[in-house]
Structure formats: structure tokens, C-alpha cells
BALOBA-1460 file (C-alpha; in Angstrom, 3 decimals):
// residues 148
<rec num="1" residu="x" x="3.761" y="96.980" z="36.755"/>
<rec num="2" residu="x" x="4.908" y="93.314" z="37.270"/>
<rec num="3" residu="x" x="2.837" y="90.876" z="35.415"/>
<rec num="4" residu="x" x="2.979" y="87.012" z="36.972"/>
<rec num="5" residu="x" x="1.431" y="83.711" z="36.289"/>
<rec num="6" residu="x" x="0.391" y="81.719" z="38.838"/>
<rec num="7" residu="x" x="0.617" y="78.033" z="39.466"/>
<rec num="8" residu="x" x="-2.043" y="75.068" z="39.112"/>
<rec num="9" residu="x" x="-4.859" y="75.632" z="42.067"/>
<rec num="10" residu="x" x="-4.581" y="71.920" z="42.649"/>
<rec num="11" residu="x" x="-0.746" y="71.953" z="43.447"/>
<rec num="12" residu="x" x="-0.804" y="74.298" z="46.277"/>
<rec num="13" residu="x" x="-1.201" y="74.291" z="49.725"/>
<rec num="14" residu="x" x="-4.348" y="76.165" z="50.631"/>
<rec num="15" residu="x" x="-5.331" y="78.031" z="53.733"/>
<rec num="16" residu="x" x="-8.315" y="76.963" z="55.342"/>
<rec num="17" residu="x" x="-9.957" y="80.185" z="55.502"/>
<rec num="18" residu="x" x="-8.214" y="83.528" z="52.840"/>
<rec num="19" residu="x" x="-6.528" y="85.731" z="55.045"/>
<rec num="20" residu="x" x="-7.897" y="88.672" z="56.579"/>
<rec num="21" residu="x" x="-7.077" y="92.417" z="56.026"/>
<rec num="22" residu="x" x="-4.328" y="94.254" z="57.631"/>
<rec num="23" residu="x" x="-6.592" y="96.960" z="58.330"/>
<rec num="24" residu="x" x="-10.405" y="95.990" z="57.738"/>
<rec num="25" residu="x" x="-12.976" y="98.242" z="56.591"/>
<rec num="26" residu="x" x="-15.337" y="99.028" z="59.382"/>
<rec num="27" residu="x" x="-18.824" y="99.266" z="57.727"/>
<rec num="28" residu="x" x="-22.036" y="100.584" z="59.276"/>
<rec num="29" residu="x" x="-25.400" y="100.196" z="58.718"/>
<rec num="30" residu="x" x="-26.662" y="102.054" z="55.886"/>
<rec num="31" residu="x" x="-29.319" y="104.933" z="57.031"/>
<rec num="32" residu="x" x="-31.004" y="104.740" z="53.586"/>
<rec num="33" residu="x" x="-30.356" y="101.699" z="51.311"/>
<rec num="34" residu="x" x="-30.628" y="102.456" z="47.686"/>
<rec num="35" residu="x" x="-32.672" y="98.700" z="47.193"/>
<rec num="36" residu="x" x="-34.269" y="95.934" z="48.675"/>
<rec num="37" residu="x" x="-32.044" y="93.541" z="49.433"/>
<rec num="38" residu="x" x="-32.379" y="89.936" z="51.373"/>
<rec num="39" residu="x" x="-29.649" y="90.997" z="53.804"/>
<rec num="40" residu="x" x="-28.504" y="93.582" z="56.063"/>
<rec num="41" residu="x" x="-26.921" y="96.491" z="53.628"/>
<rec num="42" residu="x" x="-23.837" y="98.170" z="55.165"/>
<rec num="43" residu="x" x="-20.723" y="100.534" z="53.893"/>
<rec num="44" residu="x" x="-18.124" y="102.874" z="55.203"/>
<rec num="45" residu="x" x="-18.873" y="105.572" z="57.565"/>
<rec num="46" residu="x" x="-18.468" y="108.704" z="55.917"/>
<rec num="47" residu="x" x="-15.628" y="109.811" z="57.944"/>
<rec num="48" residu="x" x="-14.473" y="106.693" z="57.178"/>
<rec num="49" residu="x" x="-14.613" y="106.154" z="53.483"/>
<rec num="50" residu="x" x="-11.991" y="108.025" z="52.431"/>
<rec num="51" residu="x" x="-9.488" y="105.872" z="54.141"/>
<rec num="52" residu="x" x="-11.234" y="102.895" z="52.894"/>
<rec num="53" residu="x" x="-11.728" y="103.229" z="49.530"/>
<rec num="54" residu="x" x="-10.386" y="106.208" z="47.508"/>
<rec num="55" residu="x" x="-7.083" y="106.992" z="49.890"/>
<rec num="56" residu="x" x="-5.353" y="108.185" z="46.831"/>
<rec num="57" residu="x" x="-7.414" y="110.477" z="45.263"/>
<rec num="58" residu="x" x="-8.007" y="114.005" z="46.294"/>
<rec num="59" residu="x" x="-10.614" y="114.858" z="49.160"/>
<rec num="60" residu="x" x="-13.286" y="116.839" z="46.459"/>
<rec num="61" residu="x" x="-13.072" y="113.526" z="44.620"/>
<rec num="62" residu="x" x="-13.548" y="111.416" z="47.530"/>
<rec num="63" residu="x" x="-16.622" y="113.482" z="49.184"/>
<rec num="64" residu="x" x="-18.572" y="112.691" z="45.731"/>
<rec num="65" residu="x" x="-17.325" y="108.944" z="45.561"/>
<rec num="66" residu="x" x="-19.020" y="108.420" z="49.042"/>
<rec num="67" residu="x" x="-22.186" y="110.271" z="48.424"/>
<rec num="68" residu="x" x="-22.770" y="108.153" z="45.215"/>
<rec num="69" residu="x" x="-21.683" y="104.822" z="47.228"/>
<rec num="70" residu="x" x="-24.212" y="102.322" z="46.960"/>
<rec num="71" residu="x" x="-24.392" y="99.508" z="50.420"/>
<rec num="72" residu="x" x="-23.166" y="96.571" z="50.326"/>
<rec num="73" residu="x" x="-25.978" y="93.404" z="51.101"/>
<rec num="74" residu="x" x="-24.172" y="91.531" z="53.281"/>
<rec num="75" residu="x" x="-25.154" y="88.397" z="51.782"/>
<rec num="76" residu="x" x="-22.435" y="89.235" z="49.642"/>
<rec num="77" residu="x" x="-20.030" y="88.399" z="51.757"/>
<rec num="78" residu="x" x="-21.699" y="84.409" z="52.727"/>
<rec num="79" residu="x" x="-23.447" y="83.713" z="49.515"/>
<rec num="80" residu="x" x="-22.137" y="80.588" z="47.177"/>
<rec num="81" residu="x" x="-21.894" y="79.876" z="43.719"/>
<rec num="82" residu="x" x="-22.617" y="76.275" z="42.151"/>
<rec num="83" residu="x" x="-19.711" y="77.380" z="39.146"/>
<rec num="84" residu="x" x="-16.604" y="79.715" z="39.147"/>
<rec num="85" residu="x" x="-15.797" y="80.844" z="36.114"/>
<rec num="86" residu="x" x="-12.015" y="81.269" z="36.752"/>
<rec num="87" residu="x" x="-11.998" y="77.262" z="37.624"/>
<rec num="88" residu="x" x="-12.453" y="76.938" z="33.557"/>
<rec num="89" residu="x" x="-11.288" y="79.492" z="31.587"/>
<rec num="90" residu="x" x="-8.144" y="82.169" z="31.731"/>
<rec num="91" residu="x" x="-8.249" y="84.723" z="34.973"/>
<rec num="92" residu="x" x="-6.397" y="87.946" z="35.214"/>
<rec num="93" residu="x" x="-6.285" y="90.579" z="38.781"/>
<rec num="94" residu="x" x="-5.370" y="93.428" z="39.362"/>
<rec num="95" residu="x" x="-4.166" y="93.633" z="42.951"/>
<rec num="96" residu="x" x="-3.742" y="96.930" z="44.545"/>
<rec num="97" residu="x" x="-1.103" y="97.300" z="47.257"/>
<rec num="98" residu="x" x="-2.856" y="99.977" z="49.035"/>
<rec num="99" residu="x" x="-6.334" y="98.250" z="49.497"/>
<rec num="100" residu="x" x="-7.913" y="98.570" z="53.016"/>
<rec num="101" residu="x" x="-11.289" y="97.483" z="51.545"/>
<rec num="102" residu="x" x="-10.477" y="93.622" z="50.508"/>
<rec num="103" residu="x" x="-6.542" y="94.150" z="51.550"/>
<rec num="104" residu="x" x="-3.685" y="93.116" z="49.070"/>
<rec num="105" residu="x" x="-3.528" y="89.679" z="50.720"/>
<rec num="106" residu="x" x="-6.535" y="88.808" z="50.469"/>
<rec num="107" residu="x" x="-6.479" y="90.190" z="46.347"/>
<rec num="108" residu="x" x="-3.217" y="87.768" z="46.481"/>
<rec num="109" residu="x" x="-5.063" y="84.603" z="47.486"/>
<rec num="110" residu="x" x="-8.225" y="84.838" z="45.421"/>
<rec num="111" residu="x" x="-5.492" y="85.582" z="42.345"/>
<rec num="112" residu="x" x="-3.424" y="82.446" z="43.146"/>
<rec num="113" residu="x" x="-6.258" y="80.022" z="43.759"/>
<rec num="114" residu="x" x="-7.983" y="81.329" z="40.066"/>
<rec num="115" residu="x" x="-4.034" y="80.729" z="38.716"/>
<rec num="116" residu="x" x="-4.555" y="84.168" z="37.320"/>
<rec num="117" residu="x" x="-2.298" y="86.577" z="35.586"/>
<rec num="118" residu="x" x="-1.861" y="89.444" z="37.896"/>
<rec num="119" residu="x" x="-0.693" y="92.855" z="38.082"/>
<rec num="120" residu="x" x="-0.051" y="94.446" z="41.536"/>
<rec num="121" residu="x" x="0.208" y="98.582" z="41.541"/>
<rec num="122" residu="x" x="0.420" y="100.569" z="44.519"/>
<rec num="123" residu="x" x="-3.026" y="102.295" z="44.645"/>
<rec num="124" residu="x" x="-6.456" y="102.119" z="46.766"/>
<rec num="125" residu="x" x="-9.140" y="100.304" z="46.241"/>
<rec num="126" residu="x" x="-10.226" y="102.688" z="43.342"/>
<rec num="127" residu="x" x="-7.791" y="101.733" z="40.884"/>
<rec num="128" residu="x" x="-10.183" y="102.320" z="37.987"/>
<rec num="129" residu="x" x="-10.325" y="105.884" z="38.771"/>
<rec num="130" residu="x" x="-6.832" y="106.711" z="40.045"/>
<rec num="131" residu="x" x="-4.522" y="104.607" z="37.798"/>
<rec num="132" residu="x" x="-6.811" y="104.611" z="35.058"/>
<rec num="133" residu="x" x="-4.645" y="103.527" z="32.674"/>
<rec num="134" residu="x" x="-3.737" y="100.103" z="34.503"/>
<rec num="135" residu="x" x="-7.338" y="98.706" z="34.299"/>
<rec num="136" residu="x" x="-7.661" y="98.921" z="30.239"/>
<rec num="137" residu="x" x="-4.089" y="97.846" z="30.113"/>
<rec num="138" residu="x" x="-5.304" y="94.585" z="31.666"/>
<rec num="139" residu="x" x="-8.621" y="94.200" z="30.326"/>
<rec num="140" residu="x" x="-6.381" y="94.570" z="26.932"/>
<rec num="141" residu="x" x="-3.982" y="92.246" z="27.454"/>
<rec num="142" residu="x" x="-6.408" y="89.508" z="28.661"/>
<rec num="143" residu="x" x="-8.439" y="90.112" z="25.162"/>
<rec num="144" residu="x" x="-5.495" y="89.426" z="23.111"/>
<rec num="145" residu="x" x="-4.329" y="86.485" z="25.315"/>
<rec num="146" residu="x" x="-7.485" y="84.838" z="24.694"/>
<rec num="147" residu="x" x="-9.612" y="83.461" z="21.355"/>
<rec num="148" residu="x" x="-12.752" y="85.448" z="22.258"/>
């Protein structure tokens, strides 16, 4: 793991738009959403969300991941906030090398513009479940880094 802090948001120069993933997820429309939601829900094809999501974990574990997968409201992805929390108080990411959900770059340029203290590990989008030991290792270093 390589931990990094970031510079000032203010001090550098900004893309107009984040960039866009290498290889981005193709979602459908979800045949049943799981809620009501304002927006269109979608997610990964099943044949699909394997390569998406879990790449490295094995194919048993993958099958149940998708059949518990909740959509995604689409509003999600257009929606603004009036505050960001990371534009007042310490931010740390995890960025995972392997993502084909949100894509590394992308991970890169929402950690940079929070100044946040990252770690980047080569893993999927499912980091939590397939380098478990990364996400409390981050969670735990942000606690003691911090006066709360």
C-alpha cells in the first residue's frame, strides 16, 4: 500500500468535467427494482457483473454478490449537494486499480480535488470484501489522524 497526501483543491488545475472510465460499466434497466425511486433504477447485466464489480473474487462469490445487488437510481449520478463534507474536514480514499465500475481515474480525481489521503491497491470494485484488511486499515488510520 502507498499512502499519499494530496495538495490544496484551490491550487490545481481542474478538468472541466472528471474523467471517464477506461472501460465503463454498461448498466441495464433493472427488471424488478427493490424501491421506489424518483429516477430510472439500473445495474449490471448479470453476465456482466462479474466483470464489473467483483472481478477478483471467485465466480460462487460473485453469482451471490449479483443476486443481492440492489439498482442504482440514476439520479445518483446528476443529483447535487448544497455542502461537501470533504471541502471542511480531513478526507481519506481508497482507490482500487482494478475498478471498471467508477475506474481508478476517476477514484484519482475525486481523491485529489477532496486533498485526501489515499491508498491505491490493485483490486475490483469490491475491495471491502476481497482485500478486507485494507478498508479497516484506512478507516483506522483516519480515526487516529483525527480528534473525533
Amino acid at each position: 500500500m502507498r499512502w499519499r497526501r494530496r495538495g490544496p483543491v484551490a491550487s490545481a488545475p481542474w478538468p472541466l468535467a472528471p474523467p471517464t472510465p477506461s472501460s465503463p460499466a454498461r448498466c441495464a434497466p433493472c427488471p424488478t427494482p427493490t424501491r421506489t425511486a424518483p429516477g430510472a433504477s439500473s445495474c449490471p447485466s448479470t453476465a456482466q457483473f462479474r466483470t464489473v464489480f467483483p472481478a477478483d473474487l471467485p465466480t460462487a462469490q460473485t453469482r451471490l454478490l449479483a443476486a443481492e445487488q440492489r439498482p442504482v437510481d440514476a439520479a445518483a449520478f446528476s443529483a447535487t449537494t448544497t455542502a461537501a463534507a470533504w471541502r471542511t474536514i480531513p478526507t481519506w480514499a481508497l482507490i482500487a486499480r482494478q475498478d471498471r465500475a467508477l475506474g481508478a481515474d476517476l477514484e484519482r480525481f475525486e481523491g485529489q480535488r477532496a486533498s485526501a489521503h489515499t491508498v491505491e491497491i490493485n483490486n475490483s470494485h469490491a475491495a471491502m470484501i476481497s482485500h478486507p484488511a485494507a478498508v479497516p486499515g484506512l478507516v483506522l488510520s483516519a480515526a487516529r489522524s483525527t480528534d473525533y
